[in-house]
N, C-alpha and C positions, 0 to 999 in steps of 0.2 A: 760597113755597108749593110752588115743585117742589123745594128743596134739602129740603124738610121730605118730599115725598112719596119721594124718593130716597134718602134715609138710613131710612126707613119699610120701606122694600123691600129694600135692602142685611142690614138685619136682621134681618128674617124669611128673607133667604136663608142666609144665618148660621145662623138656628133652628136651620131647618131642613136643613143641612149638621151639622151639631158635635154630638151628645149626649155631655154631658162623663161621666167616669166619677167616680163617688165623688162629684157634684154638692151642694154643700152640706153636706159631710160633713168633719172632723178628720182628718187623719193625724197620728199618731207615729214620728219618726224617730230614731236617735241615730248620732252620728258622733264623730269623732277629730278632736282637735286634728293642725292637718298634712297632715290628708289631704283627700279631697274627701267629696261626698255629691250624689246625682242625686233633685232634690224631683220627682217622678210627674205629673203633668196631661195626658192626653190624651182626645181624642175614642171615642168607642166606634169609629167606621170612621176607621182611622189613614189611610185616602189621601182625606179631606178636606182642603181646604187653605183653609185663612182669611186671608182677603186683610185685614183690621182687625179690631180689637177686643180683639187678647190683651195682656194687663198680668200682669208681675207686682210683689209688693210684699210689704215687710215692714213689721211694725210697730214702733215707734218707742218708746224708754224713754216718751215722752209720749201714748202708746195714739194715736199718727196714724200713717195708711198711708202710707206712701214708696216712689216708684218705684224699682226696680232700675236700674241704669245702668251697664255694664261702663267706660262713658268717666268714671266722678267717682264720687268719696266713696269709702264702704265698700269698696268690691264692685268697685274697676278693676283692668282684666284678671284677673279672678279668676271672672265668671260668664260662662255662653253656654246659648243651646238645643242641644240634640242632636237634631233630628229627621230630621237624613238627608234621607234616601229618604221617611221619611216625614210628608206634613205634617200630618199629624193628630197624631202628636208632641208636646206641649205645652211637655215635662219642661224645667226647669231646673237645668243641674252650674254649683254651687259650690267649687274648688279653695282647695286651701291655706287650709284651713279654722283657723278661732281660736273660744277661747271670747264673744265679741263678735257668731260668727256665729249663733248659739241664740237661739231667739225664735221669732214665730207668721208664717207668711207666707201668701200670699195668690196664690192662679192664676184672675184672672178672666179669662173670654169675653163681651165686651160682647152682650147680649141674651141669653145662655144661661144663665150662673150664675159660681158662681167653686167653688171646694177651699181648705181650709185644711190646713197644715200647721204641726205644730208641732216645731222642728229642736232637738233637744238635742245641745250639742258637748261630749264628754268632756274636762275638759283632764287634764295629768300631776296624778299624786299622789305625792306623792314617797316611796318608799319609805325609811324609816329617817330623816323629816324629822324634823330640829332635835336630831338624836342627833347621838352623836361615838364613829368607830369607830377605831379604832388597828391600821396594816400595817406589817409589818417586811419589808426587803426588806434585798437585799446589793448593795455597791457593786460598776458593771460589768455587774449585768443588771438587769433591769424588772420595772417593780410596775403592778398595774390598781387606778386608784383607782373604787371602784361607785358612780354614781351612776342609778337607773333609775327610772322611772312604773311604777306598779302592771301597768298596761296598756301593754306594749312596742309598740302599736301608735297609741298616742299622740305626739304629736312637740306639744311643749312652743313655744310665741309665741316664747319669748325665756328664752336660759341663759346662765350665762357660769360659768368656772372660775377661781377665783383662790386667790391665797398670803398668808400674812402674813408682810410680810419684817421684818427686825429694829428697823424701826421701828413697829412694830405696827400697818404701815396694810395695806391690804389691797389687791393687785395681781394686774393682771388676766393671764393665763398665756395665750402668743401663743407658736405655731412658728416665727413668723415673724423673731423679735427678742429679746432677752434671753437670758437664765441656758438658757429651757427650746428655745432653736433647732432646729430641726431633729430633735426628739427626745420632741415630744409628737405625741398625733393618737386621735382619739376612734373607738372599736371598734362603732358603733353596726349599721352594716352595711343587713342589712335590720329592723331594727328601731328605728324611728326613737325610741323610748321612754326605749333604753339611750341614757345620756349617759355612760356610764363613761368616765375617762379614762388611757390609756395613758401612760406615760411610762418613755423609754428610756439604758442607758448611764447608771446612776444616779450620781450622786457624793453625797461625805459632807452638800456643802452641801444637796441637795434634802430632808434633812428636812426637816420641822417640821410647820406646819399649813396643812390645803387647803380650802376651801369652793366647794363646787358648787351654784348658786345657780338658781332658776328664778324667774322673775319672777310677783310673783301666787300663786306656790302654797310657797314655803320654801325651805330650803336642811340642806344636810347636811355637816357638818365631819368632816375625817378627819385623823386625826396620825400620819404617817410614819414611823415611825423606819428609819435606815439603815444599818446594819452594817458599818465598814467593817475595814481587815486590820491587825492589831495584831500583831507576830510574837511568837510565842511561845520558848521557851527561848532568852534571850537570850544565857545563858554561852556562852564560849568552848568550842569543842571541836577533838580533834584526830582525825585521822582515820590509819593507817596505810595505805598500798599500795605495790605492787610496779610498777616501772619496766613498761610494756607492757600492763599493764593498763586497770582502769577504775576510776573510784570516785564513787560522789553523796555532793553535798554539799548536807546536807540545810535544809529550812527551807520555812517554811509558817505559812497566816493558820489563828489556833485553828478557825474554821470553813472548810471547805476549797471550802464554795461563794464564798466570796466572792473577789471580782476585784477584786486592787489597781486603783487609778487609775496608777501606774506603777511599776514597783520594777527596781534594777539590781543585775547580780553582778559585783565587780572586785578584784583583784587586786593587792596590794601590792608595789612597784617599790622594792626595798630601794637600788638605786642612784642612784633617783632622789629617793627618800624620798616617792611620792607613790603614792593610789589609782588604778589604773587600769581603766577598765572592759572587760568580757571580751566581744567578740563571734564568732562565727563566721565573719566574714569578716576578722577579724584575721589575720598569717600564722600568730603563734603557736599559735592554737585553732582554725584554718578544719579546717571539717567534723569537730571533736570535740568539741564543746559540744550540749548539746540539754537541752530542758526535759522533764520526765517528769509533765508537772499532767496530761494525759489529760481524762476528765470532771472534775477533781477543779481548778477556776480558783486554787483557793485553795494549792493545791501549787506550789510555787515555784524545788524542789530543781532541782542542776543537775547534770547526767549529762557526766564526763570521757573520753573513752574515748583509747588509744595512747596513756597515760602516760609521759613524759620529765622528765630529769630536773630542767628550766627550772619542768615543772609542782608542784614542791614548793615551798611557803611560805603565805603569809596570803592569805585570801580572806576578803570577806564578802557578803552578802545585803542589801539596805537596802529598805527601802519608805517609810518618811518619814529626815527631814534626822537625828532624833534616834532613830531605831529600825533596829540592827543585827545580823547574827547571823553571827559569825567564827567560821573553820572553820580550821583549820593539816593540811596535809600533808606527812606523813612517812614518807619510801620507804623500806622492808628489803629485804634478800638474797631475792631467789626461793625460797624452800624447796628448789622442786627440782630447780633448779640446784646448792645449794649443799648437797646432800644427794649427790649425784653424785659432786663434789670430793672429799667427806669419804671414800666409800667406796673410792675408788682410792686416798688417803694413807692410810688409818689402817687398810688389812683387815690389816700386816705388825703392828701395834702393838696395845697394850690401854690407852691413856691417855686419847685423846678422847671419845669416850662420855663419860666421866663429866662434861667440859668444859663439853658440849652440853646438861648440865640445868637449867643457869641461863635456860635460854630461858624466855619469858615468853609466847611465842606458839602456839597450837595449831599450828602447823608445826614451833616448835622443839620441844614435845612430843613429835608424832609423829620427827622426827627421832631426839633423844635414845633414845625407846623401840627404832628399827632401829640405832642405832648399841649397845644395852646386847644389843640378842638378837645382834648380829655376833660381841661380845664374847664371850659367855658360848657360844656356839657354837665358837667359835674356840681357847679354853682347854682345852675339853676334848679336842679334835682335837692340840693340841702334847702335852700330857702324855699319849696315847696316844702319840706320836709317840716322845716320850723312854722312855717304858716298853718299847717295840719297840724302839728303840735300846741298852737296857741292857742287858735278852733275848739280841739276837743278838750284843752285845760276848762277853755270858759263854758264849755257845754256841760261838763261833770261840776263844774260852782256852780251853777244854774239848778243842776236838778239836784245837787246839796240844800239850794235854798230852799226849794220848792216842797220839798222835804219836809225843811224846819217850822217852815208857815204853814203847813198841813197837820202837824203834830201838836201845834199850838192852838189850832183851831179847835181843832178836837177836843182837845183838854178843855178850852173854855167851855166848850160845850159840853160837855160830859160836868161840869161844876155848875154850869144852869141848872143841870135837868136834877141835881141833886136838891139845888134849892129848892126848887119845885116840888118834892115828894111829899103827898099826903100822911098823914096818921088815924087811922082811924081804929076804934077798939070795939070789940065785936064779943056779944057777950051768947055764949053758948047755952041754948036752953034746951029741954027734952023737945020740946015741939017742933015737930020735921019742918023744913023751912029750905026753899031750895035755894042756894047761894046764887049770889047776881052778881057780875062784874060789870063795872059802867065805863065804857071808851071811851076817852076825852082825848081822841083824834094823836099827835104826835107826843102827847104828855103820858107819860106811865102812875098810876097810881100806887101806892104800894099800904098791905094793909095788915094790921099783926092778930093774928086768933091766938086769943088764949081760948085753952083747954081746961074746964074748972075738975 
């Protein structure tokens, strides 16, 4: 009689504390798979504090009500109250929510009332389920395979990503172990919806087909293919350069994004009859080797620089065991070097020029052409040369002559004037007598005094 009088009174003090909100009424809620959801129940004066009486519960595929219990079943470690500070608080958060957790529940206050809610959990929807989409990627970098829920704020119970390998079963795709080590890892981020999966450093083997699969709601098949470097121009070629130079020897995947899985350049050892391969810390080539790919993975050429003359003969490029692309070097004359020489032996001559046409190289071109303008420069400057020479031969006979008929003349004349000379004798006497000379114009007289 008084345990009956005592819970009589406990209850009414209860009433009398708690006016539930929304008291006999339905709630609609909806949530995400993954995430949480906080069900509402509280007192209209939240710093009431109810010492017994509060339940909650869901209802049961078999329409029975079942208590909530964070220690068992459904719902461990996964629900709690939030009321803090305040006990008038009723709410219940359910984390890490599943489509399992959807269904009607129940906030009762023993003697006040209860609230129903009814919890809808979104699960994924797969987008592109039960299709099959096909990605090309290149061997050496990475592909995103898309796997996503309509609602990227959805996070899916249970996913898994697998392959089929060449026994056509299907396997389950781990970072941890296998082909895909250290080289997958899913981009979801803050979106727990996206399941897309990453996969990095690709090789030829990672084609084929991938299924990303969600438990419960479908799955989506994707077919990879993978690109890998096949070289192209396989003929032979040769390349010409000059000693001190530089020269690339060319080669490359037909697509220049893609990145061999390994490829080597080496070099033909004619005395040892064997391939050997070229690096930069060789003595031979330290610090004259470099690759010229840039952005371009797929570019492969390889850049020679301070050409000698060890560096002439067979080279090749390989990327698999049966795919290779041989290059041969062969060093010529400097041009302008050998242009220099020419001009000091041949400026006395007119015969190398013509020599020099047989060149096949636009150096011996250009050569040849400064050697034809020396020539034809040159010709013309001697045969002036011998035409002044002829000039001044006949000019110096000339005034030889002119010379010899002037000295001839002379002499005549000088043997006229002799014939011509008078004689006359002249006879001295005491008697003063002044002498006379008589000018007979351009004739000279000549006269002899004797002295007695």
């Amino acid at each position: 009689m008084l345990l009956t009088f005592y819970l009589l009174f406990f209850g009414l003090h209860v009433s009398e504390g708690c006016l539930l909100v929304n008291s006999s009424k339905t709630l609609r809620i909806t949530a995400d798979t993954g995430g949480s959801v906080l069900l509402p129940c509280y007192c209209a004066d939240l710093h009431t504090k109810l010492q017994t009486g509060l339940t909650w519960k869901y209802k049961t595929k078999g329409d029975e009500w079942e208590v909530i219990s964070s220690e068992s079943g459904q719902y461990r470690d996964r629900v709690q109250l939030v009321n803090g500070q305040s006990p008038g608080n009723l709410s219940l958060l359910i984390s890490h929510l599943t489509e399992e957790d959807g269904g009607v529940y129940q906030c009762y206050v023993l003697g006040v009332g209860h609230v129903y809610l009814t919890l809808t959990v979104k699960g994924c929807l797969l987008v592109n389920r039960s299709e099959s989409l096909r990605i090309t990627a290149y061997t050496g970098g990475s592909v995103l395979l898309p796997c996503y829920c309509t609602d990227l704020h959805t996070k899916p119970q249970t996913f898994t990503w697998k392959y089929k390998t060449k026994g056509d079963e299907w396997e389950e795709i781990s970072s941890g172990s296998g082909q895909y080590r250290d080289r997958v890892q899913l981009v979801n981020g803050h979106s727990p919806g996206n399941l897309s999966l990453l996969i990095s450093h690709l090789t030829e083997e990672d084609r084929g087909l991938y299924q990303c699969y969600v438990l419960g709601v479908g799955h989506v098949y994707i077919t990879l293919t993978v690109k890998g470097c096949t070289l192209i121009n396989l003929k032979s070629q040769t390349i010409t350069a000059h000693i001190g130079g530089s020269v690339l020897l060319p080669c490359s995947c037909p697509d220049l994004h893609t990145t061999p899985e390994e490829f080597t350049w080496e070099k033909r050892n004619i005395f040892k009859s064997r391939w050997e391969e070229i690096s930069s810390e060789s003595d031979q080539y330290r610090d004259r080797v470099q690759l010229v790919n840039g952005h371009s993975p797929g570019n492969l050429s390889l850049l020679i620089s301070h050409l000698t003359e060890e560096d002439g003969g067979d080279y090749r490029c390989g990327v698999k065991q049966s795919e290779h692309i041989y290059v041969r070097i062969n060093f010529e004359e400097d041009p302008s070097k050998s242009t220099a020489v020419v001009n000091v032996q041949t400026r006395p001559t007119t015969s190398i020029p013509s020599s020099s046409s047989s060149s096949q190289t636009p150096e011996g071109t250009a050569f040849s052409q400064t050697a034809s303008l020396e020539f034809f420069i040159f010709i013309p400057v001697l045969l002036l040369l011998a035409v002044g020479g002829v000039f001044y031969w006949r000019y110096r006979a000339g005034q030889r002559r002119v010379q010899m008929e002037s000295g001839e003349q002379r002499g005549r004349k000088e043997q006229g004037t002799q014939d011509e000379v008078m004689y006359s004798t002249v006879v001295h006497s005491n008697t003063a007598r002044t002498p006379t000379a008589t000018d007979a114009g351009d004739k000279t007289e000549y006269a002899t005094i004797r002295v007695n």
